[in-house]
C-alpha positions in Angstrom: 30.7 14.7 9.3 27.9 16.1 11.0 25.1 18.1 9.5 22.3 20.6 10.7 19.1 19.8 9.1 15.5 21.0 9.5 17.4 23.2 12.4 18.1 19.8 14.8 21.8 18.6 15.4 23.1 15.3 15.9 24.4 14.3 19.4 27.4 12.1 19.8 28.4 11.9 23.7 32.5 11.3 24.2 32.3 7.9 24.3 30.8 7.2 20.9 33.0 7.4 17.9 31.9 8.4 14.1 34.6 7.7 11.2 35.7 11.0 9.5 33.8 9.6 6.5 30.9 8.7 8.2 27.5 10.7 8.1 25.1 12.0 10.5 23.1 14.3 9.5 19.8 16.2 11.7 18.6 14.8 15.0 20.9 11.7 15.3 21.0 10.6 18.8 24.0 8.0 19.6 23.7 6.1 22.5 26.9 5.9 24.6 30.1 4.0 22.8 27.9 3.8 19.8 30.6 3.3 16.9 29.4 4.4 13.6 32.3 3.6 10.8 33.3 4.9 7.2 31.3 5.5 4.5 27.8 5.0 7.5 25.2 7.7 6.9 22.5 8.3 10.1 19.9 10.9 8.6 17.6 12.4 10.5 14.9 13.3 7.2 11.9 14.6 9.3 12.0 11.7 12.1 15.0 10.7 14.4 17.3 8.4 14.2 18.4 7.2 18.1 20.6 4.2 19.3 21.1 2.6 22.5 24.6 2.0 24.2 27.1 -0.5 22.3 26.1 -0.4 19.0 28.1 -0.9 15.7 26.8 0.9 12.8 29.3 -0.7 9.9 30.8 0.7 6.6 28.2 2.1 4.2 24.9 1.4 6.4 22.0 3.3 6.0 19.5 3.9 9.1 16.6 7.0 8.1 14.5 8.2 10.5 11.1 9.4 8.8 7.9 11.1 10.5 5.9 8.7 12.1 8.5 6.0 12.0 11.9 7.0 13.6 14.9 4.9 13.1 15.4 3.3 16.6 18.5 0.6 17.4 18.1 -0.9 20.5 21.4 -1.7 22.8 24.2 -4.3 21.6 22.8 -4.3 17.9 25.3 -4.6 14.9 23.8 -3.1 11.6 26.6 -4.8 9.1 28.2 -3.2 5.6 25.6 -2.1 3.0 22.6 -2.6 5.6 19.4 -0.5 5.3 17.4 0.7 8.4 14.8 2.8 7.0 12.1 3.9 9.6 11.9 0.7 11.7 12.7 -0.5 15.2 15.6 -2.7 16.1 15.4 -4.0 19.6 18.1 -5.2 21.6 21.0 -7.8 20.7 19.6 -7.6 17.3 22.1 -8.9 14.2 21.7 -7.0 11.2 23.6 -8.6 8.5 25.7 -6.8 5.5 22.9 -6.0 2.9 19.7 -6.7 5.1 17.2 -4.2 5.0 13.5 -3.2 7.2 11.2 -0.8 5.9 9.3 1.7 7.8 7.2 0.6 10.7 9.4 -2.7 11.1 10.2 -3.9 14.3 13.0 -6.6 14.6 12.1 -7.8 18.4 15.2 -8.8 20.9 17.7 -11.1 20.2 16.5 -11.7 16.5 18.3 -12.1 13.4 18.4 -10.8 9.6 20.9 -12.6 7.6 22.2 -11.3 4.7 20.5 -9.7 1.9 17.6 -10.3 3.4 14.2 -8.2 4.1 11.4 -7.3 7.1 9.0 -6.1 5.0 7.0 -2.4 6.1 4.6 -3.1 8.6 6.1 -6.3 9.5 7.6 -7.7 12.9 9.9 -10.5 13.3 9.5 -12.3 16.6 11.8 -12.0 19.6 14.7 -14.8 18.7 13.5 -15.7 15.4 16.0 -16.0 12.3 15.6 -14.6 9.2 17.7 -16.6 6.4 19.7 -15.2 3.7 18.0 -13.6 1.1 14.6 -14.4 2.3 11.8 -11.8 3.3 9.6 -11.5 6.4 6.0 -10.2 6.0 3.1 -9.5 8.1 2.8 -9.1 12.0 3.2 -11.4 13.0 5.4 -12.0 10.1 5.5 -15.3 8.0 9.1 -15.9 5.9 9.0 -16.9 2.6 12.4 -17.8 0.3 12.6 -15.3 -3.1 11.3 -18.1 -5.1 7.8 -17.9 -3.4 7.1 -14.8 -4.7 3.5 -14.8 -5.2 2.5 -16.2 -2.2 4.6 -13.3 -0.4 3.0 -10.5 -2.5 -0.6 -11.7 -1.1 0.9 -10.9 2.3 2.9 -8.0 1.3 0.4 -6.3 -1.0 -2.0 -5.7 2.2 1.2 -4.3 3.9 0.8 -1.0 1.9 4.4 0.1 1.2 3.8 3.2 -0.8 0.8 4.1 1.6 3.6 3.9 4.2 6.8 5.0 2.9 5.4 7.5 0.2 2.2 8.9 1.5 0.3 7.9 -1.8 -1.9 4.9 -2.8 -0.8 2.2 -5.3 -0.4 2.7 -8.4 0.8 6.8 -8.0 2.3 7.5 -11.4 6.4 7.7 -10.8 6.4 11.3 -12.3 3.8 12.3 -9.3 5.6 9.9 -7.1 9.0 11.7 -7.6 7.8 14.9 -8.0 7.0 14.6 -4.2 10.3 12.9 -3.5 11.9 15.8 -4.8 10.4 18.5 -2.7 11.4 16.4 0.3 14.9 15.8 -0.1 15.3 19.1 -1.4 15.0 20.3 1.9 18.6 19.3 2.3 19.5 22.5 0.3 19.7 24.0 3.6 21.7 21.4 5.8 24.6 23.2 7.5 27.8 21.6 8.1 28.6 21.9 12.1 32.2 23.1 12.4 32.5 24.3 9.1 33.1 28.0 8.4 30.8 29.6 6.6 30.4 33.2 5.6 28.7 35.7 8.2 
């Protein structure tokens, strides 16, 4: 399904292919052959979403683009089942395993890897080649992996990362009512999303 929203439309050229349940929604760029499967959503929120040539978007991925931080897969990447690309950078020949996941302002640099279920922190950038195990979590730029056990030697990196500076706009330690009052303005700017092709009343 495509989707109008904030008046930009996604653009599939001939030789991409986007299941019938798949997703994409504002300005979506595919890159040519780009194969985006069932159940995938690509949403443009108020930053794009653009991927190079050859890439596999598998079932029920998530890749956002936000302002400031557009979603951006490189050529020959594979996002796998359940993956989430939210405002970061995926470079060329990238594998993105089923349940992985990089926050905004992550860059996953050529030829690297994130197993499953694991995470590139925001603000973080996983060298060129490097492998990031199952389950763990990359932090910092350059980032430093660290297994889930490990967790409060991660949160001295993470905490100077500022993930709800960067993905929320607000400090730490926002209130969740305030927090989510703001999240709901912005998504309800999907009230007015068009279907493209649909018929709708003139």
């Amino acid at each position: 399904m495509l989707i109008e929203h904030r008046g930009q439309s996604p653009v599939v050229p001939e030789s991409a292919y986007v299941a019938p349940s798949a997703v994409l929604c504002g300005a979506v760029v595919l890159g040519e052959r780009a194969r985006v499967l069932h159940g995938a959503v690509l949403t443009a929120e108020d930053g794009e979403v653009r991927t190079g040539d050859d890439v596999v978007v598998m079932e029920h991925a998530l890749v956002r683009g936000r302002a400031g931080h557009p979603a951006v897969l490189g050529a020959a990447v594979l996002v796998g089942p359940h993956a989430h690309v939210n405002g970061a950078v995926i470079e060329d020949e990238v594998f993105v395993a089923t349940g992985a996941c990089a926050f905004p302002g992550a860059v996953a640099e050529a030829g690297s890897e994130l197993r499953i279920n694991s995470v590139l922190q925001v603000n973080s950038r996983l060298a060129a080649g490097a492998v990031l195990p199952i389950g763990w979590i990359a932090a910092g730029d350059p980032a430093r992996l660290f297994p889930p056990e490990r967790h409060d030697e991660l949160w001295s990196v993470q905490r100077e990362l500022d993930f709800p500076g960067t993905v929320y706009g607000v400090p730490r330690g926002t209130s969740m009512r305030e927090l989510m009052a703001g999240q709901a303005d912005f998504y309800g700017s999907h009230r007015a999303d068009r279907i493209i092709g649909a018929d709708s009343p003139e």
